[in-house]
C-alpha positions, 0 to 999 in steps of 0.5 A, spaced: 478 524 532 475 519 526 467 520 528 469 528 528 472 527 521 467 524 518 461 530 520 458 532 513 459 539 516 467 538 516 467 537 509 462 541 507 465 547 510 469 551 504 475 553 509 476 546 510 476 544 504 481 549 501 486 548 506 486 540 506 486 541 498 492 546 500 495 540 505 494 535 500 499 539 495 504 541 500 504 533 502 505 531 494 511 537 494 515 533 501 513 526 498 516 527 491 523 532 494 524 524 499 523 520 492 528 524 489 533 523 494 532 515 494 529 514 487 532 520 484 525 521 480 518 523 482 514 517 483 507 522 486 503 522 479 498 518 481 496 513 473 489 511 472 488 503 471 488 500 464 484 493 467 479 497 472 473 494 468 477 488 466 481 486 471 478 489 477 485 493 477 485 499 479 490 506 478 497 507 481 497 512 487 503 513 490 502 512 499 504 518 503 511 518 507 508 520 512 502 515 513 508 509 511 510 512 517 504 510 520 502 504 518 509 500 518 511 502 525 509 496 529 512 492 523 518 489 524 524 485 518 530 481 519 533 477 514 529 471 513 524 475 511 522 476 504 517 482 503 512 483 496 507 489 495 502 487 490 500 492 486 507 496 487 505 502 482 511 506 481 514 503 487 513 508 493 513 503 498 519 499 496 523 505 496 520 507 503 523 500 505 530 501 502 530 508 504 530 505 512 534 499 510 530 494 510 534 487 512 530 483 507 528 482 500 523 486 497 519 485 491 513 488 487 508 486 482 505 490 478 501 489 472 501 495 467 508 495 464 509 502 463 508 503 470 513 497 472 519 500 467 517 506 470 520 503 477 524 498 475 528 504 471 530 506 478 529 500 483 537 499 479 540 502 484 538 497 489 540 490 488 535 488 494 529 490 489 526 485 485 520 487 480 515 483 477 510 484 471 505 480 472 498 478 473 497 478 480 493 472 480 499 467 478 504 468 483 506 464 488 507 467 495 509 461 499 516 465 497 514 471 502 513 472 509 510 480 509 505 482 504 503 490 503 496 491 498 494 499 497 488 496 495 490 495 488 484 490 487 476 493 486 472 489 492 471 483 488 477 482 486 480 483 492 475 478 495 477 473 489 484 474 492 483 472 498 481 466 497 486 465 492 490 466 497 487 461 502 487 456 497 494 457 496 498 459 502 502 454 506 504 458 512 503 464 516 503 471 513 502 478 515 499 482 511 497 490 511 491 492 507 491 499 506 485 503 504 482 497 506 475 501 507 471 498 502 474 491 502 477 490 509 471 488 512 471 481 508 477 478 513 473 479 519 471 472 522 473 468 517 477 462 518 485 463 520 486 471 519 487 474 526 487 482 526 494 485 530 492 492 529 487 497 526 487 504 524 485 511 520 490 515 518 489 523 516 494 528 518 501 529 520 505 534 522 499 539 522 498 537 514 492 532 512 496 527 507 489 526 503 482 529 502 479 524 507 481 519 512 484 513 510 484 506 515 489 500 515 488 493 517 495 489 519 493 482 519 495 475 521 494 469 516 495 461 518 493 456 513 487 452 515 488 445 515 
């Protein structure tokens, strides 16, 4: 599927277009009836970044139920484990897991503070939600077993970030990176990351969630000595 998809002739063809833009707004539509029924506002709207340029940062884009369907359905959550979304925006994934009663606690950080109360304001309703407004750069996930990232970081960035974290971390970790296409590439053989699972990501039920196809990494981190 993924080498049809990416034919230049696929997407240049006016029809294509015109039903994936269509797809795409039918998609918005479902997404924001869910966020109502779990958050009780819409948290579609996608918010350009305000530190692209000086933090590497960028906007805020809800992810798909659909594709959170997808990405999370090999991934497993008791009790002992306690999950952080870096770069959690209006909190579409945190609300996702509350919405599938995740066991363990959830946390998001997110840097820009009218997006953060945005979610904060309906994250109220669920005691296992914890919002953080803050610098990425300055936490400490050693308190988390599971981290999401929805490309909240330029490459750069995201490379810093991940030595950060190998700096940092004392024990194993899982992170999914979604769209990872432009930075992914920067954990493959590098000391202690292992791949569980790769895939791209484009349609679901007859609808194509986003203009172009979209891939996740799941992978394992342990600590080198």
């Amino acid at each position: 599927m993924a080498k049809f998809i990416y034919k230049r002739k696929f997407y240049n063809n006016i029809l294509i277009k015109r039903f994936i833009a269509l797809s795409v707004r039918a998609t918005h539509f479902f997404d924001g009836r869910k966020d109502k029924r779990i958050c009780g506002c819409s948290l579609v709207k996608y918010v350009p970044s305000l530190y692209r340029e000086t933090m590497g940062a960028t906007g805020s884009e809800s992810t798909c139920y659909w594709a959170l369907d997808k990405i999370l359905k090999s991934v497993s959550f008791d009790e002992s484990d306690s999950f952080i979304d870096v770069g959690c925006g209006k909190g579409r994934i945190l609300a996702y897991l509350a919405g599938r009663k995740c066991p363990c606690p959830l946390t998001g950080i997110e840097l820009n503070k009218e997006v953060y109360e945005y979610a904060e304001n309906w994250a109220k309703a669920y005691p296992q939600i914890s919002l953080i407004n803050g610098n990425a750069f300055e936490q400490d996930y050693n308190k988390y077993t599971v981290m999401f990232l929805a490309r909240p970081f330029e490459t750069e960035t995201f490379k810093q970030f991940a030595d950060y974290l190998e700096k940092n971390l004392t024990h194993k970790i899982r992170l999914i990176y979604w769209w990872d296409t432009q930075s992914g590439s920067y954990l493959e053989n590098r000391a202690g990351w292992k791949m569980m699972e790769r895939e791209w990501i484009f349609t679901s039920h007859g609808l194509f969630m986003y203009h172009w196809p979209q891939r996740y990494t799941i992978w394992e981190y342990t600590p080198t000595a």
